[in-house]
Phi, psi and omega in degrees: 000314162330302179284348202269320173316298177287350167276345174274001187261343203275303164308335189243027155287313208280344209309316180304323169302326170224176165278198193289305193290338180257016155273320171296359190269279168024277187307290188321338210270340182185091174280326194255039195297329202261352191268311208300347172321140189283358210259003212261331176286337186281272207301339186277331190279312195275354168266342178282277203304343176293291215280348177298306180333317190284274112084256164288304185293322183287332155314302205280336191286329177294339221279345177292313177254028162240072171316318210270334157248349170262003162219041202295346181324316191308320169281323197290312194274150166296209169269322173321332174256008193260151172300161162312175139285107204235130193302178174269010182294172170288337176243005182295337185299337210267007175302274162336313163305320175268349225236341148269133189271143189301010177262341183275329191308308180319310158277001183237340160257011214025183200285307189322286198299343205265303188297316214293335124029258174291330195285340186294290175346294195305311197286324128019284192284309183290345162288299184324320195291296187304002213226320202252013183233290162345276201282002179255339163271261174320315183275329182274359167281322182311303182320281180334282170268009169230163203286155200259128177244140173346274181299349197287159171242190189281328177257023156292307174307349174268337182250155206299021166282017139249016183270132166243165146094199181279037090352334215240029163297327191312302173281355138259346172291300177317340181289282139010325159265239233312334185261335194266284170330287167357273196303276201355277180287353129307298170305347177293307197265353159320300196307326170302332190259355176274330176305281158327322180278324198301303211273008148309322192276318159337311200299172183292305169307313174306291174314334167306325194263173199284325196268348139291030135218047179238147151257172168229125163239139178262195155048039190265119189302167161344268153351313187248019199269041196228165189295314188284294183337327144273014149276319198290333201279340191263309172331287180328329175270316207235058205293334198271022164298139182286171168285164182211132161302109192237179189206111162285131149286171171244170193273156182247338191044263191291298199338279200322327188281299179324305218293309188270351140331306182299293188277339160288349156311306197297313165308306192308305204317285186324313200268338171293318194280320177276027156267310170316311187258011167328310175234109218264325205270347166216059157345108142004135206284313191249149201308175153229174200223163205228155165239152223266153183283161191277326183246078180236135177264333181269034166299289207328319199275348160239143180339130182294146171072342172314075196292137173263173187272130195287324185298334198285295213297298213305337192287303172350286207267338143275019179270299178331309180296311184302338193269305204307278176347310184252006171296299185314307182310290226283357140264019192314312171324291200293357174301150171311109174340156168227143202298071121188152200223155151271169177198122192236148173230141188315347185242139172296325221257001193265302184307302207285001167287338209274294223306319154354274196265001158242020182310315180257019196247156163200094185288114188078025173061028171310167131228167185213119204221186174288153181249137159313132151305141171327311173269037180264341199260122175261112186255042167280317195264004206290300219275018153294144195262141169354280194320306200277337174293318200316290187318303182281007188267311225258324160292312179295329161305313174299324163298330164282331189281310184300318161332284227274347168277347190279338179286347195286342185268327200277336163282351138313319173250035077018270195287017212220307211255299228261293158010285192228074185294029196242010154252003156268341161296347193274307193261016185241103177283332160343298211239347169278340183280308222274322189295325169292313184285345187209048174319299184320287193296332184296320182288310181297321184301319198296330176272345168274317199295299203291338170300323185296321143344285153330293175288264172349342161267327169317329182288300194310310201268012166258336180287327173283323156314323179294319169290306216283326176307292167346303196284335174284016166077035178288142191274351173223163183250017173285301186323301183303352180272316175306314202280330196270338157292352189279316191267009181270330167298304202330299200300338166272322169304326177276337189284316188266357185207336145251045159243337178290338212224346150266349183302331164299292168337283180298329178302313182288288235248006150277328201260009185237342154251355149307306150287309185269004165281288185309008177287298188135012154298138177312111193292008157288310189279348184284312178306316190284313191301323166308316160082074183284340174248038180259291180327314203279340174271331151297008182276319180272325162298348167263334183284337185315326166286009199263316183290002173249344174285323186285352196266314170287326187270013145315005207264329181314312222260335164293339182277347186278352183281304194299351209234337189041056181316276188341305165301230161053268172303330176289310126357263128008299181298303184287352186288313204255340171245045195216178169216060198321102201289155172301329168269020156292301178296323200277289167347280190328293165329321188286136165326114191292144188287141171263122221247086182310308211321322185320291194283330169265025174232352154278343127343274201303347182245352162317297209300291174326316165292336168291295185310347166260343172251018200281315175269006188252342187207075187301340165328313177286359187276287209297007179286314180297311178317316170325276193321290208290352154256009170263291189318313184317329156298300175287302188306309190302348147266014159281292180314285195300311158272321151316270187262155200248168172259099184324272174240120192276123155277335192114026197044043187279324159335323184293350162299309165348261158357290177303331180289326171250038119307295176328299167310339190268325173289324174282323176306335215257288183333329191267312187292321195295305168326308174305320189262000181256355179246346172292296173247049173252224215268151203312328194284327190078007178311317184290329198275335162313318178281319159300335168327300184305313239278329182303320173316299169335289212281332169309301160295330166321283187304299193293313160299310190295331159312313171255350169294299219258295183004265174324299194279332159316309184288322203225116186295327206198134183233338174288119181310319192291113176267176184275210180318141154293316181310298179327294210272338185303115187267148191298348179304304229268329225303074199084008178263112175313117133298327142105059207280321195305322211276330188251359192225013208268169161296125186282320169323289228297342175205033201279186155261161203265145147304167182223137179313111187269133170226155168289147179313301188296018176232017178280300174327327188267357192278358192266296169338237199015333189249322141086034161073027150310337228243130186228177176194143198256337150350305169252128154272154168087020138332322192142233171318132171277139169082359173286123183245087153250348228007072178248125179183119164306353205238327176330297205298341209270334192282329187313293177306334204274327198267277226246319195227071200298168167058327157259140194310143197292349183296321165315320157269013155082186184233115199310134152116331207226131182266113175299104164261118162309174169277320187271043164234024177270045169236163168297324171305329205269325184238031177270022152265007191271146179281354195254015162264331203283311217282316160321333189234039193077309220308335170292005188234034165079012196270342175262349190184220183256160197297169158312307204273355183291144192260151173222157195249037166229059142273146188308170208224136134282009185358291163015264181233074189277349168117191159319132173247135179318286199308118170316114171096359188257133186332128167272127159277132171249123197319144179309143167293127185308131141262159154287136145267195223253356178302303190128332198265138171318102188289319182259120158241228194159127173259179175286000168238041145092337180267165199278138177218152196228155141079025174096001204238134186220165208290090173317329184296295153333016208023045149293134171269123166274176131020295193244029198228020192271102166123342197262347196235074191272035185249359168292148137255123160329131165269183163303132180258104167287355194213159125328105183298142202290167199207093145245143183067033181294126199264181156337309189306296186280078002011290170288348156336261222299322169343099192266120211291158187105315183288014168224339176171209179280252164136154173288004166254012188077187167271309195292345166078028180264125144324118187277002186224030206295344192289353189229045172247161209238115188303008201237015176251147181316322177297315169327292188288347158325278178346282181293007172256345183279330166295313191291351164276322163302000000 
């Protein structure tokens, strides 16, 4: 408060000596004259460790009675993925936290989460080393050999801008030890994540799962764009390759757009009915109303501006979407092939040799890589061609690049105004009186805006990077995440550290060859006279205390991560002043995704910034070492209980990381060079001696590239494969994968959502609706062609068919999924996908992955499909027989596979006879045919039916039973039950 005082008593001496414009100069010419103080360090160290402290402790007292949001993993996860256990004491987290090892992390967070980890360690160990090396080198030489000036203070003095001469050997030996530590502990933890990938690939899930012994190939001509067609394309790299199972996609067209048109409807609907039905016992005198969606093909036909009644329209418009929806399935087939397809084969070690060996190949200008888990692939970008990636990858650059330069003004005047608002006062006199007159408020504003500020752009630009990545046309979305921390670094560096810390510089050495051109000096001699790189290096040495203040207080922004503010209050706003629909409140529960690209580009510019200023200011090595050793704690209890990992690459990140690690060692190198050729000894031997080291790190990178690389990437790299027989592992042995259905388009068979209402509002929903409500489900339901499945006649067959004996209050009100009050959790739905897939759930963390093969699925030897290999005999499914019955023995289920006697392949949520109501979690797939139907009667007609591809149903499209707590452990049905989930 003191100082904020004396600089407005400071302004409002000078306002008078210039004008409004030769203050802005000024300012620009030295924005931070006023930041730089030494008491600022003291205050920035005693306010981070005060308020981390606070902090902490405010963490720890909550954390016992707030589950759901600091530890829901704990409830959430299975056992294999579940956290240690942790008492209700204040301190019971940190037992677990230290105490778990990094052989355990693996399995209970993935790999992703295991690296990112480790990389916290590395930056840990490697500031300590550089921090007790530095600061034992640098600083008693600085002391020591440089001259003592007047104006100097205690943190001027430690940095060499009063050091000449050979003294300043000191900060090339230190490049040098920094650079030798650096490469150490990269190659320490290279070695380590190639250690962690060996035993990924090991593990029983990986073996298990379909997209580790798939290929994906794009970008498949015309011609070869059929199931043989991608044989014949693999043939060419690998011709002695066994056979593989393949799949062309098809174009999808609408579908997807249908899809999300359909739940966001399905949301509006939900948030009018829980504001409307809030108090079901006093209704609103009026319905509410809407104006009709833009993508309405019937907008045109109502009145401009006219609002409907929204429950009627928004009920309309989804039975409408759904009669699209299911026009579009049932003709997907016949749509045109799209460039890329899969091929998947029974041995791992076969796929990742062919992925191998086309890694430098491209047949027909094909690629063929290793396949992404499914819900790793964005599949909107899949079916672009080389030319339109190009293009957009070339746009998407021009647009960060246009970001990030269109940003240096407005973060100048950032840094300039907002900083220090008593310099929006030299040129705003106006606003310099209300700064006098309301000091007190001007300083707490001064202490909120820029940090809130500050923050609010750290949100903004990775959520804008992530779209541009997406429009620049990555096909998966771990990539699009690498890509968007490689360019979310680009934008701090150039922005937050070198335009921030030359900006000054250049402005004095423009305007000062400016001035003295307009003398009548020669503008070569005006340039040399200036000495810009004398300038710019005191220049870095003076902004250098602004980087240990800024350094020290990440320790803050770790403890608020840690404290999970946000959550919190947001939370809290929405419960109590909102009006949350239950799968909103069902969100809210859920673990929140952990947003590596963010956090590994705070990491790399944390890092980066210490290694440039680590010999011109030693200070920031132990501030940082400070950050990174606090963090390494909080986050590993963020990870471990909190956030889960959306879609796990397999620690593929870590490349990421490493390359601008390199860089950040070359950059800092480039920094050393400048200040040993400003101020060493006459000759330039140290800025000579400092030359190798940028190369070094260059060859560095190129070893570490053909050492790791390959054995990271690739289970197997030798084309020659063993035995077939030998090497065929019992998962694979004969087992449908089902490649169309699982590598398939998620439109073509995810299930549509179904409209959530609250229990307490089940009486009143039927009145709301007024007997509107049809299902197409059954025929002769009611309304013809309608699949919304809304029908009063669903529940009652459901109870007389399936569910004998339970009350009809238990299936809800047709058309709608009833959520109880004690069912407003996450725990009830994260095995449903359209909760799951937002939070982890397609990558195992609550139970098995999509793509795990499981090795009691009924076996089809057989009737192994399409065979890749050209000319080679198709098995074609059996022909259906009769018995005397009438009833089929040979069937077709709705995915194309054999139930011999009524009986079906259980892993798929298939049903017999006596399994009708107990198993809702199927979907229909893609149909290359219309399934065979003989002799069917109604009953098995709705058996087979898999719920959701045609509509709802009083269990939702996700099919989670709503009442499983009431179910009675001493009936024959129960354990039916729990063995058929456990078996799905």
């Amino acid at each position: 408060m003191d100082l904020f005082i004396s600089t407005v008593d400071f302004v409002k001496r000078q306002e008078q000596g210039k004008s409004g414009a030769g203050k802005l100069l000024d300012l620009l010419a030295d924005p931070y004259r006023s930041q730089l103080s030494q008491s600022s360090i003291f205050a920035s160290l005693g306010t981070s460790i005060g308020f981390t402290l606070l902090l902490a402790l405010g963490f720890s007292l909550l954390r016992p009675y707030n589950s759901v949001v600091y530890s829901p993993k704990l409830k959430i996860a299975d056992e294999k993925h579940a956290p240690p256990p942790m008492g209700k004491g204040m301190l019971a987290w940190v037992g677990p936290v230290l105490k778990t090892k990094e052989q355990d992390l693996v399995d209970l967070i993935g790999l992703d989460a295991t690296v990112f980890l480790r990389v916290l360690r590395m930056c840990r160990n490697m500031f300590l080393a550089i921090t007790v090396l530095g600061c034992g080198i640098l600083i008693p030489v600085n002391l020591s050999k440089g001259q003592k000036f007047s104006q100097s203070n205690a943190v001027s003095m430690v940095t060499p801008v009063n050091t000449f001469g050979s003294a300043n050997w000191g900060m090339a030996i230190c490049a040098w030890l920094f650079n030798i530590i650096l490469a150490a502990y990269l190659w320490w933890n290279y070695r380590a994540v190639l250690r962690l990938r060996r035993q990924y690939y090991d593990s029983p899930e990986y073996k298990a799962s379909l997209h580790a012994r798939t290929l994906m190939i794009n970008d498949i001509p015309k011609d070869s764009r059929s199931d043989e067609g991608i044989g014949r394309l693999i043939d060419e790299v690998v011709p002695t390759s066994s056979f593989s199972r393949t799949a062309i996609a098809r174009n999808v067209k609408e579908l997807p757009e249908l899809i999300e048109q359909h739940n966001q409807t399905v949301r509006d609907l939900e948030k009018f009915l829980a504001k409307y039905l809030k108090d079901p016992n006093n209704l609103p005198p009026r319905r509410p109303v809407c104006k009709p969606s833009k993508d309405d093909p019937n907008w045109g036909s109502y009145p401009k501006g006219q609002k409907l009644d929204a429950i009627e329209y928004l009920t309309q418009r989804i039975k409408e979407l759904e009669t699209e929806i299911k026009e579009v399935r049932t003709t997907v087939d016949m749509r045109n092939p799209l460039p890329y397809g899969f091929a998947s084969y029974e041995q791992i070690e076969e796929a990742h040799s062919i992925a191998f060996a086309a890694k430098k190949k491209h047949p027909q200008g094909t690629s063929i890589v290793l396949a992404p888990r499914p819900n790793d692939i964005i599949w909107k970008n899949m079916p672009l061609s080389k030319a339109q990636r190009r293009t957009r990858r070339i746009v998407n650059n021009l647009w960060v690049t246009l970001l990030t330069l269109v940003w240096i003004a407005p973060n100048a005047m950032i840094s300039i105004f907002l900083v220090n608002l008593a310099n929006l006062g030299l040129v705003w006199h106006g606003f310099n009186d209300s700064l006098a007159a309301h000091t007190s408020w001007w300083s707490i504003v001064q202490g909120v805006l820029s940090p809130a500020l500050t923050s609010l752009v750290y949100l903004i630009l990775p959520i804008i990077f992530r779209r541009l990545a997406i429009r620049a046309g990555d096909t998966t979305k771990t990539a699009r995440e690498r890509h968007v921390a490689g360019k979310l670094y680009t934008f701090f560096v150039f922005n937050f550290l070198i335009v921030f810390s030359v900006f000054s510089t250049i402005w004095t050495f423009v305007t000062s060859v400016i001035k003295q051109t307009a003398n009548g000096t020669e503008a070569w001699a005006a340039i040399k006279s200036a000495d810009f790189a004398e300038s710019l290096f005191i220049s870095l040495c003076d902004i250098s205390t602004f980087w240990i203040t800024w350094l020290l207080q990440r320790n803050l922004g770790a403890a608020i991560d840690l404290a999970q503010l946000w959550t919190l209050v947001y939370s809290f706003c929405a419960r109590k002043w909102s009006h949350p629909t239950p799968r909103e409140m069902i969100e809210l529960t859920a673990p929140p995704a952990f947003d590596y690209a963010s956090y590994y580009n705070y990491f790399l510019f944390y890092t980066t910034v210490a290694l440039c200023y680590a010999t011109l200011q030693p200070l920031v090595l132990p501030a940082c070492a400070l950050y990174f050793a606090l963090d390494v704690y909080l986050k590993k209890y963020l990870i471990l209980y909190i956030f889960i990992t959306k879609t796990e690459s397999g620690g593929m990140f870590w490349r990421m990381f490493y390359n601008r690690m390199i860089f950040a060692a070359i950059l800092s190198n480039l920094v050393v060079f400048l200040a040993v050729w400003v101020h060493g000894d006459g000759g330039h031997m140290e800025a000579y001696a400092v030359i190798p080291l940028p190369f070094l790190m260059l060859a560095f990178k190129w070893y570490c590239k053909t050492t790791f690389d390959d054995k990271i990437h690739y289970y197997m790299t030798r084309a020659g494969m063993k035995d077939h027989e030998a090497s065929r592992t019992k998962i694979f042995d004969g087992k449908r994968d089902r490649l169309a259905s699982r590598f398939g388009h998620p439109a073509l068979y995810r299930p549509l959502i179904t409209p959530m209402v609250h229990a307490s509002a089940q009486n009143i929903l039927a009145s709301v609706y007024g007997g509107r409500l049809t299902d197409s489900n059954i025929p002769g339901s009611g309304e013809s062609g309608s699949v919304s499945g809304y029908s009063d006649t669903f529940a009652l067959n459901l109870m007389q068919e399936g569910r004998p004996g339970q009350p009809k209050t238990a299936l809800g009100v047709p058309g709608f999924e009833i959520v109880p009050e004690n069912r407003l959790d996450f725990e009830y739905y994260k095995g449903r996908q359209e909760f799951g897939d937002e939070h982890g759930g397609s990558g195992g963390i609550y139970g098995r992955a999509e793509d795990i093969i499981r090795t009691d699925t009924p076996g089809s030897s057989s009737v192994w499909g399409s065979d890749s290999r050209p000319g080679t005999p198709v098995m074609h499914h059996p022909t259906p027989k009769r018995d005397y019955t009438g009833a089929s023995t040979v069937s077709y289920d709705a995915q194309g596979d054999i139930g011999v006697g009524g009986h079906h392949n259980p892993i798929y949520g298939h049903r017999n006879d006596s399994q009708i109501g107990l198993v809702h979690d199927a979907a229909d797939m893609p149909l290359a045919s219309p399934p065979i139907m003989v002799n069917r009667t109604r009953e098995q007609s709705l058996e087979r039916r898999a719920p959701g591809f045609l509509g709802g149903g009083p269990q939702g499209y996700g099919g989670l039973p709503q009442h499983e707590e009431d179910a009675d452990p001493m009936s024959y049905d129960y354990f039916r039950t729990r063995r058929q989930h456990r078996d799905s």
